[in-house]
Gaussian input, Z-matrix of N, CA and C with variables (Angstrom, degrees):
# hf/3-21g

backbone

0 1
 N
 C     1     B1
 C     2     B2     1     A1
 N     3     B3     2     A2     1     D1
 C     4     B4     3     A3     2     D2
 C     5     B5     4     A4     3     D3
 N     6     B6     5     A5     4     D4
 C     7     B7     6     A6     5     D5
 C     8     B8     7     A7     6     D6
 N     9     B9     8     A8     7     D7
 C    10    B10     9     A9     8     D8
 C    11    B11    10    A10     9     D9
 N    12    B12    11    A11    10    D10
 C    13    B13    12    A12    11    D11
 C    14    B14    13    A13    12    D12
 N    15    B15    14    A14    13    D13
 C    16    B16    15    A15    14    D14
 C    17    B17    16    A16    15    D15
 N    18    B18    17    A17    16    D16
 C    19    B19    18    A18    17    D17
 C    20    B20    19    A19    18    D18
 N    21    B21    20    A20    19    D19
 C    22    B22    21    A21    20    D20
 C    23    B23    22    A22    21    D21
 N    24    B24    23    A23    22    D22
 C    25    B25    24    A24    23    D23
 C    26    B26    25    A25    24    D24
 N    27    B27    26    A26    25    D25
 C    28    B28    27    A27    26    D26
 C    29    B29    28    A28    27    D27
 N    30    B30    29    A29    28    D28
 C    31    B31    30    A30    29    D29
 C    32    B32    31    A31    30    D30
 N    33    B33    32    A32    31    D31
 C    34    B34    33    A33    32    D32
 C    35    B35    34    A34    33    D33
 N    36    B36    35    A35    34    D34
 C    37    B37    36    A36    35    D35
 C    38    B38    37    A37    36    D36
 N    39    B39    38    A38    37    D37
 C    40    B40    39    A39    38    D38
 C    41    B41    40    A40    39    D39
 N    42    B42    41    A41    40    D40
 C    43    B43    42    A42    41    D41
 C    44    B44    43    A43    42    D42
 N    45    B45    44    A44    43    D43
 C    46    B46    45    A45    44    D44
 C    47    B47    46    A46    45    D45
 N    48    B48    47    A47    46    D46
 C    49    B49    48    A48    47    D47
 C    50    B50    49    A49    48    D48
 N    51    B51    50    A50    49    D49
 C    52    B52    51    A51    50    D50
 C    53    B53    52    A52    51    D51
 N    54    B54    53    A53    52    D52
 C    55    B55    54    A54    53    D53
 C    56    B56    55    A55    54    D54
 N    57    B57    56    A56    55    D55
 C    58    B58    57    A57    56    D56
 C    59    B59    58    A58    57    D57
 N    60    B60    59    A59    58    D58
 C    61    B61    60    A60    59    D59
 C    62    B62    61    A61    60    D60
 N    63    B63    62    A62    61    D61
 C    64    B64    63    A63    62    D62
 C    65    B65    64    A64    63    D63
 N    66    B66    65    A65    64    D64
 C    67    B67    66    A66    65    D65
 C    68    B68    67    A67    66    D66
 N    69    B69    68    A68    67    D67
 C    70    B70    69    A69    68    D68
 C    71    B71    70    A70    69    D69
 N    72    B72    71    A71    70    D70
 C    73    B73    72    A72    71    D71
 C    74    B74    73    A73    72    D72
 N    75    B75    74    A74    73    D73
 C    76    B76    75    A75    74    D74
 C    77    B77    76    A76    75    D75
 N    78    B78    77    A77    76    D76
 C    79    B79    78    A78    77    D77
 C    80    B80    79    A79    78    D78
 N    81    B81    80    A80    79    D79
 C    82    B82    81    A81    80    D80
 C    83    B83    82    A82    81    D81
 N    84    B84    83    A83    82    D82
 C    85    B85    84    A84    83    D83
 C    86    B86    85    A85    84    D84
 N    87    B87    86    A86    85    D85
 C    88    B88    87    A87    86    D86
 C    89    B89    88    A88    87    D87
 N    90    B90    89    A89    88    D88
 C    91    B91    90    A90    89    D89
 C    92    B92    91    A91    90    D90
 N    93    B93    92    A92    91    D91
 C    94    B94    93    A93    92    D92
 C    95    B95    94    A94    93    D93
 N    96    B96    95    A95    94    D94
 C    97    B97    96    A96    95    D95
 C    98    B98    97    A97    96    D96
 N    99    B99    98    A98    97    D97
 C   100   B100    99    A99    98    D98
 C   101   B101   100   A100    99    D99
 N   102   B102   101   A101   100   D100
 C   103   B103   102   A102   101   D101
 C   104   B104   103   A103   102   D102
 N   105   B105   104   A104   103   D103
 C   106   B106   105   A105   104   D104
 C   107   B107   106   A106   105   D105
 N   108   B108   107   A107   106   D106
 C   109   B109   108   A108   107   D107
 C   110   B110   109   A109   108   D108
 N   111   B111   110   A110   109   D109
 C   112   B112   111   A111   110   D110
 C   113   B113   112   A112   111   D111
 N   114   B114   113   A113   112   D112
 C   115   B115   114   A114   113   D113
 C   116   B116   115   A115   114   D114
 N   117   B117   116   A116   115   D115
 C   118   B118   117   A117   116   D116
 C   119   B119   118   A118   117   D117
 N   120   B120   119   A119   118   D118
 C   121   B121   120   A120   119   D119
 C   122   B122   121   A121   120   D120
 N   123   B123   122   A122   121   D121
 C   124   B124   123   A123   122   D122
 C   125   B125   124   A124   123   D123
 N   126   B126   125   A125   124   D124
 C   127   B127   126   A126   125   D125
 C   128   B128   127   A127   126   D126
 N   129   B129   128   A128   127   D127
 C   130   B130   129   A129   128   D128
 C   131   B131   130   A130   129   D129
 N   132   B132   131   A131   130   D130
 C   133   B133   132   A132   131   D131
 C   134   B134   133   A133   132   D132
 N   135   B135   134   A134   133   D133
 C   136   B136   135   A135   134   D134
 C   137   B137   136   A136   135   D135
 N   138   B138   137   A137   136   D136
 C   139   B139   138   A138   137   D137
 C   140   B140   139   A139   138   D138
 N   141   B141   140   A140   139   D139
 C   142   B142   141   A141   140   D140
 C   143   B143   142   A142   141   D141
 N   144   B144   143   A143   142   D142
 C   145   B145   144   A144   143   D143
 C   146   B146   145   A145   144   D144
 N   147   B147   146   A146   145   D145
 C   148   B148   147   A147   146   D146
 C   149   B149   148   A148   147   D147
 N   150   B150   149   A149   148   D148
 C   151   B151   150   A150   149   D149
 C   152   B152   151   A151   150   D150
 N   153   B153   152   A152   151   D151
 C   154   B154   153   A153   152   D152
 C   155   B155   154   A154   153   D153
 N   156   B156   155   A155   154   D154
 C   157   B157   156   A156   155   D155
 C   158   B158   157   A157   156   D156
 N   159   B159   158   A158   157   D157
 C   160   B160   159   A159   158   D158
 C   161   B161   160   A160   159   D159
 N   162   B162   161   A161   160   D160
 C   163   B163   162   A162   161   D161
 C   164   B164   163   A163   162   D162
 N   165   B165   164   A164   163   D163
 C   166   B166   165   A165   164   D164
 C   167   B167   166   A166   165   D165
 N   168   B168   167   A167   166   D166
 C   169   B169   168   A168   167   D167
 C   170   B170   169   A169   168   D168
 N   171   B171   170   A170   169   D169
 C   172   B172   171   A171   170   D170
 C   173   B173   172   A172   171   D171
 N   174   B174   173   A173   172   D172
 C   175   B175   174   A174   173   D173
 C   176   B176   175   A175   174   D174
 N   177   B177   176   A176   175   D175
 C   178   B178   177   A177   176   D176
 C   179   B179   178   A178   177   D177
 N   180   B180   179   A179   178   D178
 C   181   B181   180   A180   179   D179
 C   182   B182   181   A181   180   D180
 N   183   B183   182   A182   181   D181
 C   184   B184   183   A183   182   D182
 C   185   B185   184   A184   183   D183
 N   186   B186   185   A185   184   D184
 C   187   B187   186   A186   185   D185
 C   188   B188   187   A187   186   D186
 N   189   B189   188   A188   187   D187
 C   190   B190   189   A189   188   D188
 C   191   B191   190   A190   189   D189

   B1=1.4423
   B2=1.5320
   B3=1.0575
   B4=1.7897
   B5=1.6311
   B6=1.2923
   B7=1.8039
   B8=1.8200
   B9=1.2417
   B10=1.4447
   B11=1.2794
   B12=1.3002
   B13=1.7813
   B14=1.7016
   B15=0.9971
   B16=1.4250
   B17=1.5277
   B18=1.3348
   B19=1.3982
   B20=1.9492
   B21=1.5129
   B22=1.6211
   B23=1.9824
   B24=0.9395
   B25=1.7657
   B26=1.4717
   B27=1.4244
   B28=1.1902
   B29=1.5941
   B30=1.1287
   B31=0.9508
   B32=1.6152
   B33=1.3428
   B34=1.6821
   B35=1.4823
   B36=1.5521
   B37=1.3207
   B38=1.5894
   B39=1.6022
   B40=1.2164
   B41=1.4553
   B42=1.6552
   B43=1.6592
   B44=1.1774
   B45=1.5180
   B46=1.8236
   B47=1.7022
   B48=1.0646
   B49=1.7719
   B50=1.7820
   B51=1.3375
   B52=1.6578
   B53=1.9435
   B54=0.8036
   B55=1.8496
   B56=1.5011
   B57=0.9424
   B58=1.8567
   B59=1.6607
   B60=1.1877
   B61=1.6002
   B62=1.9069
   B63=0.6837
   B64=1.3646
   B65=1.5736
   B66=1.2351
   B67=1.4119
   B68=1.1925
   B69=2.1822
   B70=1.3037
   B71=1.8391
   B72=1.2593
   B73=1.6675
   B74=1.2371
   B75=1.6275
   B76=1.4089
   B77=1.5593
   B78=1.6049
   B79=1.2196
   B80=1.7639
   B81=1.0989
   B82=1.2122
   B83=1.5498
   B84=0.7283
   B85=2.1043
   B86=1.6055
   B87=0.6960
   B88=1.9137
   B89=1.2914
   B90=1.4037
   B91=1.5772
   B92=1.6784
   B93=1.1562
   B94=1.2906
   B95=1.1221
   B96=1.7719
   B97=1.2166
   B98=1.9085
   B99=1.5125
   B100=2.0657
   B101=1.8160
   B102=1.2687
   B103=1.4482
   B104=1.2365
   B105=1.1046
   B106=1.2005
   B107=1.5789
   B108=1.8925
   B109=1.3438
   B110=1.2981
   B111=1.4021
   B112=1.9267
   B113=1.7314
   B114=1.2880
   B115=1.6232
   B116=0.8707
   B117=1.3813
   B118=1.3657
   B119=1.8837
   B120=1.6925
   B121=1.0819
   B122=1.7267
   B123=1.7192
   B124=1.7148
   B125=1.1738
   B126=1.7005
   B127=1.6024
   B128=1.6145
   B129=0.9019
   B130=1.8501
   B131=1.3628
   B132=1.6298
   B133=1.8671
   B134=1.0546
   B135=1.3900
   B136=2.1537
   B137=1.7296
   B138=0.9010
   B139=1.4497
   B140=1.5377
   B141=1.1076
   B142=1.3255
   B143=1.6248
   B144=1.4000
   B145=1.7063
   B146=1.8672
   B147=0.9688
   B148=1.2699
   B149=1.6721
   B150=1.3322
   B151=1.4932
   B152=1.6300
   B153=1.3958
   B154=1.6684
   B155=1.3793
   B156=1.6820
   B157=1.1588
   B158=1.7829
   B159=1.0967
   B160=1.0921
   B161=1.7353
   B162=1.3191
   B163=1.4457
   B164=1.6164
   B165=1.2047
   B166=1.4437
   B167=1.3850
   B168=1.1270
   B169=1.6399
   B170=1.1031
   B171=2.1008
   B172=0.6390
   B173=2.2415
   B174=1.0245
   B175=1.6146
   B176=1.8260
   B177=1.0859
   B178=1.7298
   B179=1.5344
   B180=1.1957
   B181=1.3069
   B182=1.9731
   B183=1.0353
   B184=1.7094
   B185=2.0479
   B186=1.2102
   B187=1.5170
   B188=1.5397
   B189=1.1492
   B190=2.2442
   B191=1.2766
   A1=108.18
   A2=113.35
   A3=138.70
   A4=100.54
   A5=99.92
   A6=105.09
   A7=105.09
   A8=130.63
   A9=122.80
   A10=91.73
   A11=122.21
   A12=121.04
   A13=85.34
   A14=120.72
   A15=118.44
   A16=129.76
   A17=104.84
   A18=127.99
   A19=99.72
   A20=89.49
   A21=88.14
   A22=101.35
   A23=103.53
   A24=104.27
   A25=103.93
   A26=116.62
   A27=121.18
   A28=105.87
   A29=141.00
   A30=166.13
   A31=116.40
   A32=98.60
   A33=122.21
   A34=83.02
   A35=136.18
   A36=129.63
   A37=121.70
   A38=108.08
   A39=114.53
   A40=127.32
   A41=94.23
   A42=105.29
   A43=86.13
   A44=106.68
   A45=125.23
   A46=105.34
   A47=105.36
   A48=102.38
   A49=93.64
   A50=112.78
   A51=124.34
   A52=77.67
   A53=138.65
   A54=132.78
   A55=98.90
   A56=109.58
   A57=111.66
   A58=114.54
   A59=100.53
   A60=110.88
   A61=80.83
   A62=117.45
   A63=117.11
   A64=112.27
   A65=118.43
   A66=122.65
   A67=141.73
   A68=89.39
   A69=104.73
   A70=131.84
   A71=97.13
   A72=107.47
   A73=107.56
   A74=135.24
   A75=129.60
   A76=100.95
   A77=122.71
   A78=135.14
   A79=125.30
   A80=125.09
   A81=124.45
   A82=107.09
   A83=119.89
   A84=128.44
   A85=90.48
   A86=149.92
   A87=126.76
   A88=98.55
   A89=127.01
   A90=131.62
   A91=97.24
   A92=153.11
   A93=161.05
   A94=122.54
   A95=101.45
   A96=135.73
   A97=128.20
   A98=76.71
   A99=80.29
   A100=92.40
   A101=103.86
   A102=107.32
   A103=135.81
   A104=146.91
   A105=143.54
   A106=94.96
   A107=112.99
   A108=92.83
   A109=116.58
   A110=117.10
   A111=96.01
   A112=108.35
   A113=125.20
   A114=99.49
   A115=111.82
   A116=148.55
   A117=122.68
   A118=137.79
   A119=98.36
   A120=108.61
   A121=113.98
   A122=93.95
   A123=81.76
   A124=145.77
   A125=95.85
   A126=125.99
   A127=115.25
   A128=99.83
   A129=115.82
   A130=108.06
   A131=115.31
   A132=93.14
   A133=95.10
   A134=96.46
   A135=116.44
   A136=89.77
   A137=114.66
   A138=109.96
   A139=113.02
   A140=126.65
   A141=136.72
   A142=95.66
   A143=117.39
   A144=114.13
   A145=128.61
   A146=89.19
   A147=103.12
   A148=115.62
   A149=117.73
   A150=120.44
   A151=104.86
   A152=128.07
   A153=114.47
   A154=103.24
   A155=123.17
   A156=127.51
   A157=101.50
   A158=134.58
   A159=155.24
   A160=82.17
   A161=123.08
   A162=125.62
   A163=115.87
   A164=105.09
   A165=109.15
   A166=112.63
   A167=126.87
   A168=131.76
   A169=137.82
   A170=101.22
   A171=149.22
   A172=89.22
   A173=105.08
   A174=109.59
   A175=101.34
   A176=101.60
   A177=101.94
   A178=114.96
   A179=126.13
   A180=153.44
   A181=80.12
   A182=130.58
   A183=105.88
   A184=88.63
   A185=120.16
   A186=122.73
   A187=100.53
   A188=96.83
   A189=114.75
   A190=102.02
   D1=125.44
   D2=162.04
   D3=-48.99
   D4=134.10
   D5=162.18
   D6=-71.25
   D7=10.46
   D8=177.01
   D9=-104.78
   D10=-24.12
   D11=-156.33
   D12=-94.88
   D13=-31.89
   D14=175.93
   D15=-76.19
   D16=-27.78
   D17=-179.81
   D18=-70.28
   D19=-47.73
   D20=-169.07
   D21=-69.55
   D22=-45.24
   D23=-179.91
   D24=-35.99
   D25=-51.26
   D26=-162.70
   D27=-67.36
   D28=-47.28
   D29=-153.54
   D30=-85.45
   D31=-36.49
   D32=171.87
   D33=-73.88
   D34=-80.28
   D35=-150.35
   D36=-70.73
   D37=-25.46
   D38=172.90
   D39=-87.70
   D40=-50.79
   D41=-160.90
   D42=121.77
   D43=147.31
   D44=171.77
   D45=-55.85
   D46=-47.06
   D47=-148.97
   D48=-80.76
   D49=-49.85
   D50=-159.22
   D51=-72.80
   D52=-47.47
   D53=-161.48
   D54=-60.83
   D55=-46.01
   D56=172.45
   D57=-60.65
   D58=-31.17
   D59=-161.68
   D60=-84.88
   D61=-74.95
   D62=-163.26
   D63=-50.91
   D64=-43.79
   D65=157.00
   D66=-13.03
   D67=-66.78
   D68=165.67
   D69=-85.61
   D70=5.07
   D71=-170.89
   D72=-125.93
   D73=-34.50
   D74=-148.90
   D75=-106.07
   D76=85.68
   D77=145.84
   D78=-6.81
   D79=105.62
   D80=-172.96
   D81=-112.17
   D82=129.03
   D83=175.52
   D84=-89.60
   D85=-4.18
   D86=170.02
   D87=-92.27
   D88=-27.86
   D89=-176.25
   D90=-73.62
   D91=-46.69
   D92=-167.83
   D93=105.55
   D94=51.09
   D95=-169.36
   D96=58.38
   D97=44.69
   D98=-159.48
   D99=-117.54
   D100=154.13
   D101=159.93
   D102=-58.46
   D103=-172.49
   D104=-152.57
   D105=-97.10
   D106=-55.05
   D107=176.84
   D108=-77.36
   D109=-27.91
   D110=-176.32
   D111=-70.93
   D112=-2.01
   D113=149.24
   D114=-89.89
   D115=-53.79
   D116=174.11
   D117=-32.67
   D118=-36.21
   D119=177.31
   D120=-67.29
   D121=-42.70
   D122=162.60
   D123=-113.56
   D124=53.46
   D125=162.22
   D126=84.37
   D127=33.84
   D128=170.06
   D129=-77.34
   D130=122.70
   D131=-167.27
   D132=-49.29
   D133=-145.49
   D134=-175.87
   D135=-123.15
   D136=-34.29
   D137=168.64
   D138=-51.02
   D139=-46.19
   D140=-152.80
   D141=-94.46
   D142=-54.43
   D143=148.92
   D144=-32.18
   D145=-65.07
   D146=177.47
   D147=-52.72
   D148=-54.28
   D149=166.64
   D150=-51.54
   D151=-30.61
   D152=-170.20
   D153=-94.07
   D154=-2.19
   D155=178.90
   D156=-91.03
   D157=-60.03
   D158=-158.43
   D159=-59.91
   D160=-62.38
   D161=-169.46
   D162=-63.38
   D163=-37.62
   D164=172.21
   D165=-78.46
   D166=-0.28
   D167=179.78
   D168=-129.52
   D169=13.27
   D170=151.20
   D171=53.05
   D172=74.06
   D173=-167.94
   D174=-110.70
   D175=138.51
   D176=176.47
   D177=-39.44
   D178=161.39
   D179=-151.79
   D180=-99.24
   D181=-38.79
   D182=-159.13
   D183=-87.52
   D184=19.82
   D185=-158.29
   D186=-117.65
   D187=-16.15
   D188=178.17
   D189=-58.58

């Protein structure tokens, strides 16, 4: 997965503006307790993001 293909997931499930917001604030423990961008920033695919997002947001199965 592409960080654009990831960007848009996020964005589909959140909304543009709140997907950023949550990104930068909403602490995830599957990430190793990091935000959305500081794992990304330190090189966590977006796939692998994206699965701890999807789980923490508990989002339908056709949304994986």
């Amino acid at each position: 997965m592409r960080h654009t293909e990831f960007w848009d997931r996020m964005d589909t499930a959140l909304g543009r503006a709140y997907a950023r917001t949550f990104a930068e604030q909403f602490v995830v423990a599957d990430l190793g307790s990091r935000t959305v961008q500081e794992a990304l920033a330190a090189g966590y695919p977006p796939k692998e993001v994206w699965r701890a997002v999807h789980a923490v947001l508990e989002l339908p199965e056709n949304q994986r």
